[in-house]
C-alpha positions in Angstrom: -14.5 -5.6 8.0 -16.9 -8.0 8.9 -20.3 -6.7 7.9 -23.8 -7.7 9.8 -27.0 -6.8 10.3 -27.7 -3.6 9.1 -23.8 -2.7 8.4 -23.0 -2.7 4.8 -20.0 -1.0 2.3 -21.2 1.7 -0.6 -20.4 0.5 -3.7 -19.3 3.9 -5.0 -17.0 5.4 -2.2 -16.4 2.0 -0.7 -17.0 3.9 3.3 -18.7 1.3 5.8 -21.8 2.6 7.2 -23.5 1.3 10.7 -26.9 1.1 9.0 -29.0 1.2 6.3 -29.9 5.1 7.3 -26.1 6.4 7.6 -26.0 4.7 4.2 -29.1 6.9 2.8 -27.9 9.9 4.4 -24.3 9.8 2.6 -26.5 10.1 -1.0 -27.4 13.3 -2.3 -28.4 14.4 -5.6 -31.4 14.1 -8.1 -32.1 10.5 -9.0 -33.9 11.9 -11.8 -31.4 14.0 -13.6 -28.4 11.7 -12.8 -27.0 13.6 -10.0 -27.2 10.9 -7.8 -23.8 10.5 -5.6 -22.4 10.1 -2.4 -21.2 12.7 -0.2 -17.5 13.3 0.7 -15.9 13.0 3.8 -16.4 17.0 4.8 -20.0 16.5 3.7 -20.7 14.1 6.1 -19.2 15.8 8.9 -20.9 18.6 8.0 -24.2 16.7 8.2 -23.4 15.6 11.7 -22.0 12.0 10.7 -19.4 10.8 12.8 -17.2 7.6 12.4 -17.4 5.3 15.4 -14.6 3.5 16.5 -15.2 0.3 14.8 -14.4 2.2 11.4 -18.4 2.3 10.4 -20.4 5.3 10.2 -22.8 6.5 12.1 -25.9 9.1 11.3 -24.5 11.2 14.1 -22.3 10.5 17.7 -24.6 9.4 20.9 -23.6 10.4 24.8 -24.6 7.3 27.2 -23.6 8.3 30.6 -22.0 11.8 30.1 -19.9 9.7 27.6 -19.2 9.8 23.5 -20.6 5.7 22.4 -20.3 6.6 18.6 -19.9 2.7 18.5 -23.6 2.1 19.4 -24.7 -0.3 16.8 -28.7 0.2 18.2 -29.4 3.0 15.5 -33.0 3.3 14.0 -33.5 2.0 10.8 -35.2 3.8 7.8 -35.0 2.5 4.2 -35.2 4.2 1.2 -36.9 1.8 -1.0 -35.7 4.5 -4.1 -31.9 4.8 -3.3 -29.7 4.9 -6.0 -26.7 3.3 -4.9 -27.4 0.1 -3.4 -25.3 -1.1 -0.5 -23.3 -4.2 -0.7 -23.8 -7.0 1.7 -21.0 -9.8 1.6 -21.9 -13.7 1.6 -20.1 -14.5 5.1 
């Protein structure tokens, strides 16, 4: 997958994520007693995350025009300067 912008791969579960804040919102755990980790699949869901159709995912699915657009690629963007698991970014 071709990653721009704010797209980028987890280096621990290897999922694609849409944006810096589906990133952050796939970790969970303590960063101070080394629980730090990323969610699974079902966890995600649970949270609300969906994938969009482009295989990245997203903090949760968007309606434009009575329709599902879970590839909307115009998601805010919150950093957590403390995450734990840094995302990679390719050299393209």
């Amino acid at each position: 997958m071709r990653l721009t912008g704010q797209r980028n791969q987890c280096r621990g579960c290897k999922e694609y994520f849409n944006s810096n804040k589906a990133f952050d919102k796939h970790r969970t755990g303590s960063f101070h007693h080394g629980e730090r980790r990323c969610l699974n699949v079902q966890e995600m869901e649970a949270k609300g995350m969906v994938k969009s159709s482009s295989g990245f995912w997203i903090t949760e699915p968007r309606l434009m025009n009575g329709q599902d657009d879970a590839n909307d690629e115009t998601e805010e963007i919150e950093i957590d300067e403390d995450c734990g698991g840094e995302p990679t970014r390719p050299v393209v």
